[in-house]
Chimera marker file (.cmm) of the C-alpha trace (Angstrom):
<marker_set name="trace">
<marker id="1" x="36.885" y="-129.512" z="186.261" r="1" g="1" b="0" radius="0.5"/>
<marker id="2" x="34.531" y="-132.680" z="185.886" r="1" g="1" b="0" radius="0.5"/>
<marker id="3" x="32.887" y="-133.237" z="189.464" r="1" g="1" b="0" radius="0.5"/>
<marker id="4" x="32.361" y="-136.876" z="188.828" r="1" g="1" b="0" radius="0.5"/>
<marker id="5" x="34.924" y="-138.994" z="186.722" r="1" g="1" b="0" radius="0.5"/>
<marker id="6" x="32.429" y="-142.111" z="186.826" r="1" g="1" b="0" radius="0.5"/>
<marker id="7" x="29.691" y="-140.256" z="185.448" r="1" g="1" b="0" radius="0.5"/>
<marker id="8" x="31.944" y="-139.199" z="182.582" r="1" g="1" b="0" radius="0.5"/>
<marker id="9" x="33.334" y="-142.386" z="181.900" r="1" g="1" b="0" radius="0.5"/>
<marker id="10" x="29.531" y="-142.952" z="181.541" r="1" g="1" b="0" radius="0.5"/>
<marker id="11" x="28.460" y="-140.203" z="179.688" r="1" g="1" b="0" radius="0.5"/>
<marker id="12" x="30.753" y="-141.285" z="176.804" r="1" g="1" b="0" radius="0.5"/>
<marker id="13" x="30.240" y="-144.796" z="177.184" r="1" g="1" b="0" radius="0.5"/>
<marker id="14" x="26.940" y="-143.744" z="176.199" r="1" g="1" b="0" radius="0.5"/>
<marker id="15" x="27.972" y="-141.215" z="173.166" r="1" g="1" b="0" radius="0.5"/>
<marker id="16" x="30.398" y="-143.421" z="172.107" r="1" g="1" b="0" radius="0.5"/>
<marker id="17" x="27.204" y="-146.458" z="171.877" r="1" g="1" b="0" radius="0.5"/>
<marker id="18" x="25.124" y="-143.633" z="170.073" r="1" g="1" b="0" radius="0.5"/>
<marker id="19" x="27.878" y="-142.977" z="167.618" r="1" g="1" b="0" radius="0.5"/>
<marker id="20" x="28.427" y="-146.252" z="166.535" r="1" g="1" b="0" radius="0.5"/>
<marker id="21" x="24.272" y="-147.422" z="166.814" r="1" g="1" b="0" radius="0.5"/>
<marker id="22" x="24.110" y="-144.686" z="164.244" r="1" g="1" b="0" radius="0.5"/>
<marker id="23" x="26.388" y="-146.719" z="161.658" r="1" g="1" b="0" radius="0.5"/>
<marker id="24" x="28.181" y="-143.369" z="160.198" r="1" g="1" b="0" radius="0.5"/>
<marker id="25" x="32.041" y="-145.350" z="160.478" r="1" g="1" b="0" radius="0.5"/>
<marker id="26" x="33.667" y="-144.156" z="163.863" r="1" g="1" b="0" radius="0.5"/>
<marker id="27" x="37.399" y="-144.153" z="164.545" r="1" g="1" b="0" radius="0.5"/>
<marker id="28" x="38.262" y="-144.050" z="168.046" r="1" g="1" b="0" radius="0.5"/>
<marker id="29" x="40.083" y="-140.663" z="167.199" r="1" g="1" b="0" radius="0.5"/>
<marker id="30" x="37.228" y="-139.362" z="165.507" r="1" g="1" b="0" radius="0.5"/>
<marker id="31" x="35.380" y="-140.613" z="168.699" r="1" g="1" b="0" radius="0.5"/>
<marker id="32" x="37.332" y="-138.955" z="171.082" r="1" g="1" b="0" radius="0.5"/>
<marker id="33" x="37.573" y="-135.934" z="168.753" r="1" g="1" b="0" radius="0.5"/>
<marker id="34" x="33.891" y="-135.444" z="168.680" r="1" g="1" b="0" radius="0.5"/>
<marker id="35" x="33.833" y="-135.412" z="172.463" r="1" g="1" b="0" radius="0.5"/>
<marker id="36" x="35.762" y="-133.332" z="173.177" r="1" g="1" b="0" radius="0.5"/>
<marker id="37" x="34.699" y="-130.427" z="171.258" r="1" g="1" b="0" radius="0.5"/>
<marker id="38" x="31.092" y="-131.114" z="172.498" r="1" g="1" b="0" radius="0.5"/>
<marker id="39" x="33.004" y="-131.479" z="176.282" r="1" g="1" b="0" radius="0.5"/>
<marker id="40" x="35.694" y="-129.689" z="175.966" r="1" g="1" b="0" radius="0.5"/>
<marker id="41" x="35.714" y="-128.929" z="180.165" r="1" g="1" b="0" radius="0.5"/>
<marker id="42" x="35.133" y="-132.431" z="180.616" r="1" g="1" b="0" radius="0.5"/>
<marker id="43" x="38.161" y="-133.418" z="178.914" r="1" g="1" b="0" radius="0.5"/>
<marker id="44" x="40.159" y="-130.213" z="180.394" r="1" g="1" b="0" radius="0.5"/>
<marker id="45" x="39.700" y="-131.581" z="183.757" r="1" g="1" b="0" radius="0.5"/>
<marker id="46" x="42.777" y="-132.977" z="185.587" r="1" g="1" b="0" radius="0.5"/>
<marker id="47" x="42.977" y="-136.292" z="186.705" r="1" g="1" b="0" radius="0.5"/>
<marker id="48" x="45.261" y="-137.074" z="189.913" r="1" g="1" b="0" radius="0.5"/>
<marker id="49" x="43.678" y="-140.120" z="191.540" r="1" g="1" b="0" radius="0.5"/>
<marker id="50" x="44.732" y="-143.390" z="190.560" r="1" g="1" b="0" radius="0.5"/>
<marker id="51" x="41.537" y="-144.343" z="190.141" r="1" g="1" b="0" radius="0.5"/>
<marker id="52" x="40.502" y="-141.389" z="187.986" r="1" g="1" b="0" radius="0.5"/>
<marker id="53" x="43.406" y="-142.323" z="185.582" r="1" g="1" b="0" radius="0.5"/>
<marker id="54" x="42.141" y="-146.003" z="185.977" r="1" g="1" b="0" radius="0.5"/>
<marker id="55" x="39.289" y="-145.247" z="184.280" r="1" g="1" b="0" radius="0.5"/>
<marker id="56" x="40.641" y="-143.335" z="181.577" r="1" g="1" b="0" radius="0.5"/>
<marker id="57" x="43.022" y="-146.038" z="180.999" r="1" g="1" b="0" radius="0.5"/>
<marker id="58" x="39.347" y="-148.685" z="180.654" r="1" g="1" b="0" radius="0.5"/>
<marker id="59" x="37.984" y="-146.191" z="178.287" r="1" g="1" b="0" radius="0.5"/>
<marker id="60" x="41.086" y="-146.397" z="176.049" r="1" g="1" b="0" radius="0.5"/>
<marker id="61" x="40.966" y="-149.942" z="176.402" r="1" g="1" b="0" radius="0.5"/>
<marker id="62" x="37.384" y="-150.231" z="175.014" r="1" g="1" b="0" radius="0.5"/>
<marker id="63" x="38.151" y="-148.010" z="171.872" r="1" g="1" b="0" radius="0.5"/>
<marker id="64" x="41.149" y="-150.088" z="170.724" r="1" g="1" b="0" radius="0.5"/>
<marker id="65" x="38.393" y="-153.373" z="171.276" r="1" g="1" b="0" radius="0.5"/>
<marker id="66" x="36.190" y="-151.708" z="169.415" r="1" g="1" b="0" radius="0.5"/>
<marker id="67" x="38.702" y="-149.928" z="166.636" r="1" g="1" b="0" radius="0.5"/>
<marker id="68" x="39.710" y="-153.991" z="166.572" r="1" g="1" b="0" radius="0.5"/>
<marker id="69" x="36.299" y="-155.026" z="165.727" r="1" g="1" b="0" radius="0.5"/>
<marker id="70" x="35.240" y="-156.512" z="169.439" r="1" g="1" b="0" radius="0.5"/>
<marker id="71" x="31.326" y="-156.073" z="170.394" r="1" g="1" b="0" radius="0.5"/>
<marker id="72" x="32.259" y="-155.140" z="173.616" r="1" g="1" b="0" radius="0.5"/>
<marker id="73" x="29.858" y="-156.146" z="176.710" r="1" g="1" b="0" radius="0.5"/>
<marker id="74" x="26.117" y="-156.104" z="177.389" r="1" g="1" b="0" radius="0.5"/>
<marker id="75" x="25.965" y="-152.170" z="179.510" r="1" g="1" b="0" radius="0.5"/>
<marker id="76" x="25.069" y="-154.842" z="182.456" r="1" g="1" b="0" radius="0.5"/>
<marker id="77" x="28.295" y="-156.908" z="182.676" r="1" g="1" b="0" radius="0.5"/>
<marker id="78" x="30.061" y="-153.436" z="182.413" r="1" g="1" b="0" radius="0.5"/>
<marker id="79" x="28.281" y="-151.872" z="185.344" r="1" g="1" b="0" radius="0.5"/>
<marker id="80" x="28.683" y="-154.889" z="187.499" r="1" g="1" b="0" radius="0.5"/>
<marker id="81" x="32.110" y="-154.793" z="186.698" r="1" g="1" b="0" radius="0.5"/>
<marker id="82" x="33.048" y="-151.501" z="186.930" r="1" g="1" b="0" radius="0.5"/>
<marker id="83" x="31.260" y="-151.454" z="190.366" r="1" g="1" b="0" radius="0.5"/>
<marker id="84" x="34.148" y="-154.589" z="191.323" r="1" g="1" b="0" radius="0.5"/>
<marker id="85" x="36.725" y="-153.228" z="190.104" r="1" g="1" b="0" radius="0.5"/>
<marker id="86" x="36.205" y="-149.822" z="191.685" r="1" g="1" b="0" radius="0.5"/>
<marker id="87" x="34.097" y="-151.111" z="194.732" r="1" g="1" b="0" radius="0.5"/>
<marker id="88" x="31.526" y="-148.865" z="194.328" r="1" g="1" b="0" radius="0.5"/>
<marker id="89" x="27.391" y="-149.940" z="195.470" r="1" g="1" b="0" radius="0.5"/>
<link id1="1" id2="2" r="1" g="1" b="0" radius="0.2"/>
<link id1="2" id2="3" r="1" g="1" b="0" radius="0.2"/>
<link id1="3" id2="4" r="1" g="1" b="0" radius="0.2"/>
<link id1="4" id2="5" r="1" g="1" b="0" radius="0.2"/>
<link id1="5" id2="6" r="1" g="1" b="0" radius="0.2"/>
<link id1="6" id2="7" r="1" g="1" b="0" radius="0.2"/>
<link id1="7" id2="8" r="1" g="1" b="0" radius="0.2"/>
<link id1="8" id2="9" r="1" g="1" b="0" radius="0.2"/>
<link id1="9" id2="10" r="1" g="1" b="0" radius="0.2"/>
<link id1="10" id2="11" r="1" g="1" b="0" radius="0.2"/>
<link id1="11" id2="12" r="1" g="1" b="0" radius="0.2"/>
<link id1="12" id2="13" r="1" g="1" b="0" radius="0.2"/>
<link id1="13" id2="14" r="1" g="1" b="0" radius="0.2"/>
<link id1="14" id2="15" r="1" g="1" b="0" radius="0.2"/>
<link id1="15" id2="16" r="1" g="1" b="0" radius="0.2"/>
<link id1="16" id2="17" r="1" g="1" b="0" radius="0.2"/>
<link id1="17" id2="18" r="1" g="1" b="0" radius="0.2"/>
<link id1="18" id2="19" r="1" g="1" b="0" radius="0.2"/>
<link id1="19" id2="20" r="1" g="1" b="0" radius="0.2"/>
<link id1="20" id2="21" r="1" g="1" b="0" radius="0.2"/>
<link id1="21" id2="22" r="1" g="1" b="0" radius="0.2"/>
<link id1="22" id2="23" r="1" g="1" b="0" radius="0.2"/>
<link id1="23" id2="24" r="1" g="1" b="0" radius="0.2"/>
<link id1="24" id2="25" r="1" g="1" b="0" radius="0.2"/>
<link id1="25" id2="26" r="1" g="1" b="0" radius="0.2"/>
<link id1="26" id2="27" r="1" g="1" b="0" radius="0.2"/>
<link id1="27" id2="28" r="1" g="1" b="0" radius="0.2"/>
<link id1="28" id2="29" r="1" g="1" b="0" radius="0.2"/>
<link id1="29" id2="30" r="1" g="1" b="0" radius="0.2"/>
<link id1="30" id2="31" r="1" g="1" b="0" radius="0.2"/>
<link id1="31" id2="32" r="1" g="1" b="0" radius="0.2"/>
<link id1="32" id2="33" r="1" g="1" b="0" radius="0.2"/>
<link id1="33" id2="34" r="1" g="1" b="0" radius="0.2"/>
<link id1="34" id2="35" r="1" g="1" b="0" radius="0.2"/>
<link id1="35" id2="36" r="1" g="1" b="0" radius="0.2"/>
<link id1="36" id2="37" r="1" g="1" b="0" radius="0.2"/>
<link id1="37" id2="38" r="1" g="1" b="0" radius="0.2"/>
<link id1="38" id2="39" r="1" g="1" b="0" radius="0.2"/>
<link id1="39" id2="40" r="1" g="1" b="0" radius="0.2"/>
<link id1="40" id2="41" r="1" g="1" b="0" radius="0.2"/>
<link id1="41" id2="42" r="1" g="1" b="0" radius="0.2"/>
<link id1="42" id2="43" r="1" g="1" b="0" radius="0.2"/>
<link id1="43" id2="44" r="1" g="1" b="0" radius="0.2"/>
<link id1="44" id2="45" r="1" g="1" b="0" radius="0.2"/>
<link id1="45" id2="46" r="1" g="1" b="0" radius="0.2"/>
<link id1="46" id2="47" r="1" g="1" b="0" radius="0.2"/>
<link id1="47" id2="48" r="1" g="1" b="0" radius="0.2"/>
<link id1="48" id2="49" r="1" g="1" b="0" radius="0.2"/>
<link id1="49" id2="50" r="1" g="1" b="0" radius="0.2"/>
<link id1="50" id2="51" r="1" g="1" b="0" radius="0.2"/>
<link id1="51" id2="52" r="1" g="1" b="0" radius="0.2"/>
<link id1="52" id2="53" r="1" g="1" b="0" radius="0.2"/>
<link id1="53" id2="54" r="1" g="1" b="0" radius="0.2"/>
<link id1="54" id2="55" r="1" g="1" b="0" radius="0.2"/>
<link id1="55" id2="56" r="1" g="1" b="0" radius="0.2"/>
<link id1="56" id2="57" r="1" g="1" b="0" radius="0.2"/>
<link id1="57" id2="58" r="1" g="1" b="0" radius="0.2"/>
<link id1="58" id2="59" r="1" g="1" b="0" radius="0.2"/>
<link id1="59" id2="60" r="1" g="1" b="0" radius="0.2"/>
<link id1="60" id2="61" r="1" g="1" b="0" radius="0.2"/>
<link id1="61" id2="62" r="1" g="1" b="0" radius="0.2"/>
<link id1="62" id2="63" r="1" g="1" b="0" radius="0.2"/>
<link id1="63" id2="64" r="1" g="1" b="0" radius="0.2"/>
<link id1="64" id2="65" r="1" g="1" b="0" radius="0.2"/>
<link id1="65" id2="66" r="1" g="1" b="0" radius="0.2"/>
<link id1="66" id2="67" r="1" g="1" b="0" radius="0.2"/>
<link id1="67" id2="68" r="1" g="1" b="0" radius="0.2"/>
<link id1="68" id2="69" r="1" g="1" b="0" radius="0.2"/>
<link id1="69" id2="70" r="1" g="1" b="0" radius="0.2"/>
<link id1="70" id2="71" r="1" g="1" b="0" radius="0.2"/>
<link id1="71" id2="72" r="1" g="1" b="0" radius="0.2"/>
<link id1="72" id2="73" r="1" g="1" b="0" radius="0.2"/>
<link id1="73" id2="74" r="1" g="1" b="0" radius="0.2"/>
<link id1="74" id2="75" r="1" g="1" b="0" radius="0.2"/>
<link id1="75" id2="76" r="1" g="1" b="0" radius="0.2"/>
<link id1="76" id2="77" r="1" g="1" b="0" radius="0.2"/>
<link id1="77" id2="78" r="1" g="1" b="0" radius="0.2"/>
<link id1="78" id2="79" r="1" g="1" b="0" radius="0.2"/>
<link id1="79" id2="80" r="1" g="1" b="0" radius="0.2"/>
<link id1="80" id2="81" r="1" g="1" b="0" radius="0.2"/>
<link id1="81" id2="82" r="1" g="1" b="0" radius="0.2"/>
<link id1="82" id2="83" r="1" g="1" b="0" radius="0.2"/>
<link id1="83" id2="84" r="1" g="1" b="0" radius="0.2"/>
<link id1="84" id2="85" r="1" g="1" b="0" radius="0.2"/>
<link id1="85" id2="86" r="1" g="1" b="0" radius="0.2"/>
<link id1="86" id2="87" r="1" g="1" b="0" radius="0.2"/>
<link id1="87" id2="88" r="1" g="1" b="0" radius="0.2"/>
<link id1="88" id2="89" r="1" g="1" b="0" radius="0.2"/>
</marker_set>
C-alpha cells in the first residue's frame, strides 16, 4: 500500500513530464500503462480518503489536458496550488 498518496501523485507527475520531454508520442493510457507495470504496488494501493481520491481525480484531469493538447502549468503554480487546495505547508 503507497504510504504517501502526495508523493505519488508526484512521482508520476514527474514520469509522466519525463515521458513526454522525451518526445516518443504518449497516450495517457500508454502513460498510465507504463506506470503501472514499473509501480504496480503503487497503483494496487487502496484509496479511501476523500482526499486520496481527490488527487487521483487531478491526475486524471491533467492527462485528458494534456491528451487535448494543453501545456499544462509551470511545476511552481502546481505546487502552490496543490498545497491550497489540500492545505498542506
Amino acid at each position: 500500500m503507497a504510504t504517501d498518496p502526495h508523493g505519488d501523485v508526484r512521482q508520476f507527475y514527474d514520469f509522466l513530464g519525463e515521458q513526454i520531454r522525451s518526445g516518443v508520442p504518449v497516450t495517457p493510457e500508454s502513460a498510465i500503462d507504463q506506470w503501472r507495470s514499473e509501480h504496480p504496488l503503487d497503483v494496487l494501493a487502496e484509496f479511501d480518503s476523500e482526499e486520496e481520491v481527490a488527487i487521483i481525480e487531478m491526475a486524471q484531469e491533467a492527462l485528458d489536458d494534456i491528451a487535448a493538447g494543453k501545456k499544462g502549468m509551470p511545476i511552481e503554480e502546481f505546487q502552490a496550488e496543490m498545497r491550497r487546495r489540500f492545505n498542506l505547508k
